[in-house]
N, C-alpha and C positions, 0 to 999 in steps of 0.2 A: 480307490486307485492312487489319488494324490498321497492319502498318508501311508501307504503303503511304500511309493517310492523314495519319500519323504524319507521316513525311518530307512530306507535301504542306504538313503546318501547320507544320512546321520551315522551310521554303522560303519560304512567302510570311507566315502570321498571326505567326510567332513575330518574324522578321526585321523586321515593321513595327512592330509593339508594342516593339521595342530601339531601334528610330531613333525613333520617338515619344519614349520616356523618355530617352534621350541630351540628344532637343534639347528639353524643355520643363520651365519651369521649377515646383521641387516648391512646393504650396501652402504647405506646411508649410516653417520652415527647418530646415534639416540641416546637420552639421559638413562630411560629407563629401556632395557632389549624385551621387557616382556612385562604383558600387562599387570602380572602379579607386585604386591608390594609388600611379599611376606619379607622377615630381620633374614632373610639366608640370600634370596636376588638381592635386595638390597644392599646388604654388605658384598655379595662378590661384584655388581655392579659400580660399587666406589670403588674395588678391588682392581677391575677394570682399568676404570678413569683415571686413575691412581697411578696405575705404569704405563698408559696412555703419555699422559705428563710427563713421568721421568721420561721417555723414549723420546719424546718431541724435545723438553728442554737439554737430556746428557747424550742423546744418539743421533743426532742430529742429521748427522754426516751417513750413519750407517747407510747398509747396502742392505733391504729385507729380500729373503728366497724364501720361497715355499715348498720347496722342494731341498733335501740333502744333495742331490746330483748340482744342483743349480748352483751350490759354492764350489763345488769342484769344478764345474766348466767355467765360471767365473774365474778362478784361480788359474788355471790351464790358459786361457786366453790372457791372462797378465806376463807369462811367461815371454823373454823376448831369446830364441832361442834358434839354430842353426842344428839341424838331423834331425833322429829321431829324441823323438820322449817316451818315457816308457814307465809304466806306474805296475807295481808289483802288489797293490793293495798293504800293505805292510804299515 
């Protein structure tokens, strides 16, 4: 019974918990995002750290959104303005 459920969580709870951690990203930074140390993680992982740095040292000041809507309501809120506003998508 044990190795039966065993392989049942091997098959499906284990397999989804690997594609979760593959594809999302850790809160914390790490040198390495995954335990593999093939020449392809490797180099996108420098690739990484790499515009980490630029961003830290030349963006300094920037303003990150995660979202496209989030620079428009951003920008909308800068506005210092008296009626209506009206955005025609254009």
């Amino acid at each position: 019974m044990k190795s039966f459920a065993k392989a049942i969580l091997d098959k499906t709870l284990i397999r989804f918990i690997v594609y979760v951690s593959k594809r999302t990203v850790p809160l914390e930074p790490r040198r390495w995002t995954t335990p593999y140390l093939d020449v392809l993680t490797v180099t996108h992982n420098n690739a990484v750290q790499d515009s980490a740095l630029y961003v830290e040292e030349k963006m300094a000041r920037a303003i990150p959104f995660h979202e496209k809507s989030g620079v428009r309501d951003h920008v909308v809120r800068q506005i210092k303005f008296e009626g209506m506003c009206l955005e025609f998508g254009v």
